[in-house]
C-alpha positions as protocol buffer text, in pm:
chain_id: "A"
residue {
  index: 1
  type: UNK
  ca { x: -21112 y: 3684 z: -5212 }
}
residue {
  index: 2
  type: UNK
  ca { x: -21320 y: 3371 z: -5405 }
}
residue {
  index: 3
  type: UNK
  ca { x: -21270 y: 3583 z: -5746 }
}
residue {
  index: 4
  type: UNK
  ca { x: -20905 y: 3626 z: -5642 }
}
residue {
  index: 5
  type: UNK
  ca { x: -20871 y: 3266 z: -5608 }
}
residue {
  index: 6
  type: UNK
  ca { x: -21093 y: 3192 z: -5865 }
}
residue {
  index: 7
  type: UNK
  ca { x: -20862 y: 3404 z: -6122 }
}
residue {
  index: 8
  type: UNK
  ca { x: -20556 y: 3212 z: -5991 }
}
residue {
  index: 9
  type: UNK
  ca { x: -20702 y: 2861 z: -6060 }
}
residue {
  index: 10
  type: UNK
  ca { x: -20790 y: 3004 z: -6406 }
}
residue {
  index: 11
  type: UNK
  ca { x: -20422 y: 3099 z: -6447 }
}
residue {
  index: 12
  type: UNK
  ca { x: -20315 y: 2746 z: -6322 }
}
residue {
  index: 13
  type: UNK
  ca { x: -20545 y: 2526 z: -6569 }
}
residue {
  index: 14
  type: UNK
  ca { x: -20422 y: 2825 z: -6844 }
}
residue {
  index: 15
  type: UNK
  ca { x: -20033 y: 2769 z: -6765 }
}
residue {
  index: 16
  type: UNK
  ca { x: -20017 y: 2449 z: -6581 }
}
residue {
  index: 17
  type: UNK
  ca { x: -20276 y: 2179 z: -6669 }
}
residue {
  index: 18
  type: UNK
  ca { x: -20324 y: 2254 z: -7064 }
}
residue {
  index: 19
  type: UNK
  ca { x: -20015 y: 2412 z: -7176 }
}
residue {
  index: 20
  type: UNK
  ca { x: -19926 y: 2386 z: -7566 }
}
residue {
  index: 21
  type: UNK
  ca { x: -19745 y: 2159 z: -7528 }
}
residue {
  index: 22
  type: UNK
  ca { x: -19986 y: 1887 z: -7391 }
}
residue {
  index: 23
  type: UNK
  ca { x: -20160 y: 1922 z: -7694 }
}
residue {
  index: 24
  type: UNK
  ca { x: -19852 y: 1733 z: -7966 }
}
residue {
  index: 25
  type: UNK
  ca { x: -20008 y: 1423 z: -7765 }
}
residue {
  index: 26
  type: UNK
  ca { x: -20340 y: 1461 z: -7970 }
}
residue {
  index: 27
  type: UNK
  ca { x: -20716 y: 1462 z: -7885 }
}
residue {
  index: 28
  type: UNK
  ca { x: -20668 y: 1268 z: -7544 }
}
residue {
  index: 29
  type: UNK
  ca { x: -20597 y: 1574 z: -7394 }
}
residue {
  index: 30
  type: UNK
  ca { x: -20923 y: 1732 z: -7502 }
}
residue {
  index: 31
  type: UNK
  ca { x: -21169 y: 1421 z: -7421 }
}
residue {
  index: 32
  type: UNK
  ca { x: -20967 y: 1418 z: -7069 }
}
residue {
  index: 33
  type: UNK
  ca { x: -21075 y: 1801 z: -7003 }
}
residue {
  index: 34
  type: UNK
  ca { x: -21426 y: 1663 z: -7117 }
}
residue {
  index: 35
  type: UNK
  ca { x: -21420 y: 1400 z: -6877 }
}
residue {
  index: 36
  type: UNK
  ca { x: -21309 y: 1547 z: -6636 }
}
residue {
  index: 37
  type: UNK
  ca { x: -21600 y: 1802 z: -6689 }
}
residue {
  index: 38
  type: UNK
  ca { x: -21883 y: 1536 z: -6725 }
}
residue {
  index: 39
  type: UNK
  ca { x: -21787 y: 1385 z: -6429 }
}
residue {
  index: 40
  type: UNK
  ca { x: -21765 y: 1705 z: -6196 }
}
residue {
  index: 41
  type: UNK
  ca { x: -22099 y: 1763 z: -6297 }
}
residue {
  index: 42
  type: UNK
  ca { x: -22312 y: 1451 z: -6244 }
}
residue {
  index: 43
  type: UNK
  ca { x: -22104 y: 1425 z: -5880 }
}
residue {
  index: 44
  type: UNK
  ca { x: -22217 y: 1754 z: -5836 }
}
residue {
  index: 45
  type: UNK
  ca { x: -22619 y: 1751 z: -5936 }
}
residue {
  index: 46
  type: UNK
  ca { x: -22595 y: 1412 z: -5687 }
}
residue {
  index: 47
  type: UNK
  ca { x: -22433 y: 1633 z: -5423 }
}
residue {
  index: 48
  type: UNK
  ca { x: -22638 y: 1920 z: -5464 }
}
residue {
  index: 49
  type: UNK
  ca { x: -23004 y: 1682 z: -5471 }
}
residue {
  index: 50
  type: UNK
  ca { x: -22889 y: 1569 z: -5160 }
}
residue {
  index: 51
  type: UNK
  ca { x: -22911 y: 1901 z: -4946 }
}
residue {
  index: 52
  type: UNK
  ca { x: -22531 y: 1997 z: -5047 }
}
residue {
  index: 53
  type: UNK
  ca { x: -22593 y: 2318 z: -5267 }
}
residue {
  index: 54
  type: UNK
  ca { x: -22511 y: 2573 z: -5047 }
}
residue {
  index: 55
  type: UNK
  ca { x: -22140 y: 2451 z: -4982 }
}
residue {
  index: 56
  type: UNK
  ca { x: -22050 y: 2797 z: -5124 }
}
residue {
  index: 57
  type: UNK
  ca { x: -22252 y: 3026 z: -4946 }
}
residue {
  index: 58
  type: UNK
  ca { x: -22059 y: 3304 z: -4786 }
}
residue {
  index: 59
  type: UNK
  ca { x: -22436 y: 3436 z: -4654 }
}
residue {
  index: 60
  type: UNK
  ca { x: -22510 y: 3157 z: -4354 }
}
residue {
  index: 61
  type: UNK
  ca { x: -22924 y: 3334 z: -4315 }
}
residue {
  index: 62
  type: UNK
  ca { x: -22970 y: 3165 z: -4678 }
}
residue {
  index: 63
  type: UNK
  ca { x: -22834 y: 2807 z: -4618 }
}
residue {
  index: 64
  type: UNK
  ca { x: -23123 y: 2557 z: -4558 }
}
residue {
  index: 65
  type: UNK
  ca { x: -22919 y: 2251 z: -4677 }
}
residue {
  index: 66
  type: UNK
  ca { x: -22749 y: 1912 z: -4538 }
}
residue {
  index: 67
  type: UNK
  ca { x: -22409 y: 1945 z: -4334 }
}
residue {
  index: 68
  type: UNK
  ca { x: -22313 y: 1574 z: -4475 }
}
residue {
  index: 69
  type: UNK
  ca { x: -22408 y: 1705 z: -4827 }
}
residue {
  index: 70
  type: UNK
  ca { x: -22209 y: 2025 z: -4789 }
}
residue {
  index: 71
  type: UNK
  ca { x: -21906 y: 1826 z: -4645 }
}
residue {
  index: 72
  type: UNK
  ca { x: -21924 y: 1587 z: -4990 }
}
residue {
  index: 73
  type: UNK
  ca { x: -21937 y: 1846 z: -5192 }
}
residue {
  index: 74
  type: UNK
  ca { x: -21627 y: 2031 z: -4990 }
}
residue {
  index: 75
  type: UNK
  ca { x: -21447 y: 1699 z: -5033 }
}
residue {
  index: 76
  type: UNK
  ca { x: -21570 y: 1733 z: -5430 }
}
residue {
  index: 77
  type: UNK
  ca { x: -21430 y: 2062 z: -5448 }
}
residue {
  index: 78
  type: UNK
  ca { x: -21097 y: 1969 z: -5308 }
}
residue {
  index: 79
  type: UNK
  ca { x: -21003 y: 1628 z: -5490 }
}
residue {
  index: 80
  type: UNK
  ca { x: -20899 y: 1785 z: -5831 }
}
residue {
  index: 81
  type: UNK
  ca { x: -20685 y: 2029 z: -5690 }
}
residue {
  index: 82
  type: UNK
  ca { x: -20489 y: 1810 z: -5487 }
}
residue {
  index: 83
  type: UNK
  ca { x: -20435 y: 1516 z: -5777 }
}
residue {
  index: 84
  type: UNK
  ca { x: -20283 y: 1771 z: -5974 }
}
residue {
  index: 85
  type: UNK
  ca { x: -20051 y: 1860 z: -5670 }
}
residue {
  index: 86
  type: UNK
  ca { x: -19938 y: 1504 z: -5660 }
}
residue {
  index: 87
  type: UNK
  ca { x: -19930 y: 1476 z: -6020 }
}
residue {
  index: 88
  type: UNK
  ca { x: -19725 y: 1770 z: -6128 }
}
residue {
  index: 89
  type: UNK
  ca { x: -19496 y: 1709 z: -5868 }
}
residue {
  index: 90
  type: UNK
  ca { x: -19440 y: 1361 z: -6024 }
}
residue {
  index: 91
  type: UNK
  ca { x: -19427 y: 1553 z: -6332 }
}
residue {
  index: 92
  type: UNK
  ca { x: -19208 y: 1814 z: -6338 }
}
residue {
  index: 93
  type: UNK
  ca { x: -19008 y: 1716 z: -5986 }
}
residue {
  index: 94
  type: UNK
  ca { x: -19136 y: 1961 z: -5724 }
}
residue {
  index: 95
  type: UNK
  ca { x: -19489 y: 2123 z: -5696 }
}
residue {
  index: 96
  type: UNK
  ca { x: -19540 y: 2416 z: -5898 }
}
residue {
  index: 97
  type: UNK
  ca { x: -19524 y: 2735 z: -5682 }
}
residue {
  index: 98
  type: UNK
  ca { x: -19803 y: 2914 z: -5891 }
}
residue {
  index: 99
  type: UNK
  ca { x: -20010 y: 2628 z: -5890 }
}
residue {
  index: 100
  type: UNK
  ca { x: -20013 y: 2617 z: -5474 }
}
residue {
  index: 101
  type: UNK
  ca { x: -20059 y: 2957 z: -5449 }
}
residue {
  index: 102
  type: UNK
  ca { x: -20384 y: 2892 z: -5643 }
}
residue {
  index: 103
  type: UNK
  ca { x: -20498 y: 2635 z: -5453 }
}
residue {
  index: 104
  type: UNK
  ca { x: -20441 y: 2803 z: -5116 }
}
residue {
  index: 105
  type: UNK
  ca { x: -20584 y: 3125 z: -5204 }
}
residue {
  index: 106
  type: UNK
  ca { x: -20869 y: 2993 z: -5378 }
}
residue {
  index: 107
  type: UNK
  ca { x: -20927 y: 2742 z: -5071 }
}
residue {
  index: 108
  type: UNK
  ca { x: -20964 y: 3064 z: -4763 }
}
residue {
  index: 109
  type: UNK
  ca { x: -21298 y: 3166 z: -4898 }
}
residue {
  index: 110
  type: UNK
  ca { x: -21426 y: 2808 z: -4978 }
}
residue {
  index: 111
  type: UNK
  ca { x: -21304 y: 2699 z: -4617 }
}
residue {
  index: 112
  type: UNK
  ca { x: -21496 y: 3014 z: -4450 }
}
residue {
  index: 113
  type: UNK
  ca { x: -21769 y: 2984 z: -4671 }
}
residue {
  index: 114
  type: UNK
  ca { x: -21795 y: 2612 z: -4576 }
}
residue {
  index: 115
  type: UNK
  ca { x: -21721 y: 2648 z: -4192 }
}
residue {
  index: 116
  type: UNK
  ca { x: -22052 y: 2928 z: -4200 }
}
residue {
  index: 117
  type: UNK
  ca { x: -22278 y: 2673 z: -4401 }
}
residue {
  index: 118
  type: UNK
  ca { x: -22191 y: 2383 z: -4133 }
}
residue {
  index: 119
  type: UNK
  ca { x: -22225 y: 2650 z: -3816 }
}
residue {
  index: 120
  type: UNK
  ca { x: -22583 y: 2719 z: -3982 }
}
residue {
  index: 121
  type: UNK
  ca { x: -22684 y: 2354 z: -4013 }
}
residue {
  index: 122
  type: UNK
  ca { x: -22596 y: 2302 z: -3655 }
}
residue {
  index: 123
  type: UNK
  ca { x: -22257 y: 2140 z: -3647 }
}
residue {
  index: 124
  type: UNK
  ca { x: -22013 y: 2249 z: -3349 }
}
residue {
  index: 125
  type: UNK
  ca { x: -21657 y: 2441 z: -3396 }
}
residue {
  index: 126
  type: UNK
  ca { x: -21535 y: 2084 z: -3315 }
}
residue {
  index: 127
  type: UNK
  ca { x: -21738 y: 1871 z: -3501 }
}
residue {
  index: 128
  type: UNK
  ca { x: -21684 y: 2091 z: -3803 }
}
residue {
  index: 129
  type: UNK
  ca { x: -21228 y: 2082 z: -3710 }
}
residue {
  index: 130
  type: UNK
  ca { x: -21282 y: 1725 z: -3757 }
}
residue {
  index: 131
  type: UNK
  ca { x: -21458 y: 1738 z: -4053 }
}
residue {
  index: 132
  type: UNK
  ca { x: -21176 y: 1952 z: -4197 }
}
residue {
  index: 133
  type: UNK
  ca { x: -20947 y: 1760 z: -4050 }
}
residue {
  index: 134
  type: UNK
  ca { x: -21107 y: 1464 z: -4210 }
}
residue {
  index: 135
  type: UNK
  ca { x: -21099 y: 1617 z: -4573 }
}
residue {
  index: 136
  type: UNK
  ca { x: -20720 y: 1749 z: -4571 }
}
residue {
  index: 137
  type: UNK
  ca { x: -20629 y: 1424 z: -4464 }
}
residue {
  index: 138
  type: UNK
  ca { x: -20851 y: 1231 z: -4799 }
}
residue {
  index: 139
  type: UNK
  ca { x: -20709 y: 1516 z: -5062 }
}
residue {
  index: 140
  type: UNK
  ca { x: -20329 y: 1404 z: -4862 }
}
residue {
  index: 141
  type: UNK
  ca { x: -20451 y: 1045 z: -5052 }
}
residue {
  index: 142
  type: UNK
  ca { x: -20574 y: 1157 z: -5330 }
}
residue {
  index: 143
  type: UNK
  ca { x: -20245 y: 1357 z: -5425 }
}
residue {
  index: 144
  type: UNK
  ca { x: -20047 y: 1029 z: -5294 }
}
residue {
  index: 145
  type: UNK
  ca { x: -20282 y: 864 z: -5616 }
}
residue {
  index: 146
  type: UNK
  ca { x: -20248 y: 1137 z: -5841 }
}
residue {
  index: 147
  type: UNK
  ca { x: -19844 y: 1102 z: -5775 }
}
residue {
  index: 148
  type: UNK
  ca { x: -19864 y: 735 z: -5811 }
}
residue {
  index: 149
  type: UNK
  ca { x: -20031 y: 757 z: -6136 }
}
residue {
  index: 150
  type: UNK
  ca { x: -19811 y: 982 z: -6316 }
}
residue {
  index: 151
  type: UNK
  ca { x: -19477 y: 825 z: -6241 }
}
residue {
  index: 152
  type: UNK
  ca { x: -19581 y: 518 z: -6375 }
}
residue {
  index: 153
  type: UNK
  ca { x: -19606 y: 695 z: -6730 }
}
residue {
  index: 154
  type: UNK
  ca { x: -19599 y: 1049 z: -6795 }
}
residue {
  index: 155
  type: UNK
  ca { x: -19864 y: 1070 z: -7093 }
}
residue {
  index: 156
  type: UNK
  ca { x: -20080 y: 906 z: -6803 }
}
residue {
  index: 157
  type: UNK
  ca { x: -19995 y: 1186 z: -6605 }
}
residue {
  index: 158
  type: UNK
  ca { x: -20093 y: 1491 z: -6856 }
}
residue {
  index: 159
  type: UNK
  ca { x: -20401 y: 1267 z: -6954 }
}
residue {
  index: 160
  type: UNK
  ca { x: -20475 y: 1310 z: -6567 }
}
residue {
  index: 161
  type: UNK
  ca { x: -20397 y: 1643 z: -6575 }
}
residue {
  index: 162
  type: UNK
  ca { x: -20625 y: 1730 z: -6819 }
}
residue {
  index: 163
  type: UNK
  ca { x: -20911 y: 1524 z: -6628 }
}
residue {
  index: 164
  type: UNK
  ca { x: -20851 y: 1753 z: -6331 }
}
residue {
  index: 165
  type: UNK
  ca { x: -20845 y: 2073 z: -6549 }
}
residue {
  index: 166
  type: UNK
  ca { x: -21209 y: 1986 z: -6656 }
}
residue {
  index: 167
  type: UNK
  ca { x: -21321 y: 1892 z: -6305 }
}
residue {
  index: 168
  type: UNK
  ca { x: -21136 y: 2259 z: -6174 }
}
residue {
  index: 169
  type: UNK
  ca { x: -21343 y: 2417 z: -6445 }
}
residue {
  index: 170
  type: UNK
  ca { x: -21676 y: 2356 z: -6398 }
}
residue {
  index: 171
  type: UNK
  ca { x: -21627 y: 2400 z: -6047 }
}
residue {
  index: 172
  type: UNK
  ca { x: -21531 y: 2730 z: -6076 }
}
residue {
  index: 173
  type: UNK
  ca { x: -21835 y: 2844 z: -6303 }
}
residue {
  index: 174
  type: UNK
  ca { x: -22070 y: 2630 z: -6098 }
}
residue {
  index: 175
  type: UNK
  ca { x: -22012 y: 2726 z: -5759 }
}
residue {
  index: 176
  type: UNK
  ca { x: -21712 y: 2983 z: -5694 }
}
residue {
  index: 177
  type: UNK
  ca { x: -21827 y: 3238 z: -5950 }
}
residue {
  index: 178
  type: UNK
  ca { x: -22190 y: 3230 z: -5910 }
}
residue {
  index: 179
  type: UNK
  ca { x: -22103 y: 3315 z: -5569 }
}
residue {
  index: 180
  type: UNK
  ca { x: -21843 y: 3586 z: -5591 }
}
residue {
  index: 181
  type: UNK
  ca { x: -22021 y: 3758 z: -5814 }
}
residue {
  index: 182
  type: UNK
  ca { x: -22332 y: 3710 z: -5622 }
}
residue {
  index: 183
  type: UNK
  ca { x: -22188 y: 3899 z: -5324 }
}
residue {
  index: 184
  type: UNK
  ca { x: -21899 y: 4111 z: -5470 }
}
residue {
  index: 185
  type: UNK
  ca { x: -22104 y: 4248 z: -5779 }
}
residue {
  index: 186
  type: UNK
  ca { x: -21916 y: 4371 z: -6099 }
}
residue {
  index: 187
  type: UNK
  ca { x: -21651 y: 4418 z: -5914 }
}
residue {
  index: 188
  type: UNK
  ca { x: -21529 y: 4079 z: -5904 }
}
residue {
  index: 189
  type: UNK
  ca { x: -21436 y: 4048 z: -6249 }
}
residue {
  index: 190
  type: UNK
  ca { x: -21147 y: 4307 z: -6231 }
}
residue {
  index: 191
  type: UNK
  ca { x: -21027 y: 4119 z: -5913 }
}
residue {
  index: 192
  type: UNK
  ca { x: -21055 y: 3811 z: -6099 }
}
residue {
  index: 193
  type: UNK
  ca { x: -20792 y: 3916 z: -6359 }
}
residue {
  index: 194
  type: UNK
  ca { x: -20553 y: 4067 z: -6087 }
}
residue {
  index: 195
  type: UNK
  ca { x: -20576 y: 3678 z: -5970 }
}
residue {
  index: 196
  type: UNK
  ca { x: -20501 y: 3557 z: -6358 }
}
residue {
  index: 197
  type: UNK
  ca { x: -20213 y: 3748 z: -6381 }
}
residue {
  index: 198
  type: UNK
  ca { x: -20057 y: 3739 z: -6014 }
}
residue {
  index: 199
  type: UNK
  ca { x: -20047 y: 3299 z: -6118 }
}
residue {
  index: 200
  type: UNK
  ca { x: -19929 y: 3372 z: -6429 }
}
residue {
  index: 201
  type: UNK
  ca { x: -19677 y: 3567 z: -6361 }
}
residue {
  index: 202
  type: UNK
  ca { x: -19547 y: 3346 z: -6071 }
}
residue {
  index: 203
  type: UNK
  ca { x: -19555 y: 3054 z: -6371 }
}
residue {
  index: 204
  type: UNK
  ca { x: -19323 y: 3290 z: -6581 }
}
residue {
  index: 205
  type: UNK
  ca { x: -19130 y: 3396 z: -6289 }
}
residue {
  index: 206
  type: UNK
  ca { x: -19006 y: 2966 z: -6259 }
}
């Protein structure tokens, strides 16, 4: 399921974030990706230092780490995908179908895998619904923002874009991957594509 969903948001930066024609708008789009990128990663090493590196872990007998830290990093994971929700709907006047899809399915194994690290750092069921709770109701904001951002200008929107493409990125090679393919084996990989092209071909299908 996380190489599914990790094949769809692949699809969705692919079809969605970066497509050709962002690029007629020059090398902005390319130092937003980078940004976006940089930034990911330095809010991740801080997350990770602090006892939130096994966010991902599917396996709750190898998490040792923080249950604040894990939540952060959750909340890390979440607030590029839902930006671009609130910014391609600004966009392009209703949120892309393929793009949701992504999100959603990439989002079941993150959610279980993040429910099992909190159980295993000794949060409650209901300390851990409010925690959810908590973080749907931030990336709700954060896609408000995103949406806010791109209908004052649209280049400011695909320049946003871009920054979350970077940020979706490197989260998928730095946690959802290592993961998948930590548990699933070579396996993975082919359900990774089925993933790509399911997304893709719901982009087409528009």
């Amino acid at each position: 399921m996380m190489g599914f969903g990790a094949g769809t948001l692949l699809a969705a930066v692919a079809y969605e974030l970066i497509p050709e024609s962002t690029f007629d708008h020059g090398s902005g789009i390319g130092i937003g990706v980078v940004l976006g990128a940089v930034v990911y990663f330095i809010a991740d090493r801080i997350v990770d230092g602090q006892g939130g590196d096994d966010r991902q872990q599917i396996d709750a007998a190898d998490v040792s780490g923080s249950g604040a830290a894990m939540f952060i990093g959750a909340l890390l994971d979440g607030i590029p995908e839902a930006f671009v929700l609130g910014t391609t709907l600004a966009l392009g006047g209703a949120i892309n179908l393929a793009f949701v899809m992504a999100v959603f399915v990439s989002n079941v194994p993150q959610g279980v895998a993040g429910t099992t690290s909190l159980r295993a750092a000794g949060y409650d069921g209901r300390r851990i619904f409010r925690m959810w709770t908590a973080l749907t109701v931030t990336c709700a904001v954060v896609a408000a923002l995103g949406y806010q951002l791109a209908s004052t200008a649209d280049i400011e929107g695909l320049y946003s874009e871009a920054f979350a493409a970077g940020a979706v990125l490197t989260m998928l090679t730095d946690s959802m991957l290592p993961e998948a393919f930590g548990h699933g084996g070579k396996p993975v990989g082919l359900v990774l594509v089925a993933g790509y092209l399911v997304a893709a071909a719901l982009t087409f299908a528009q």
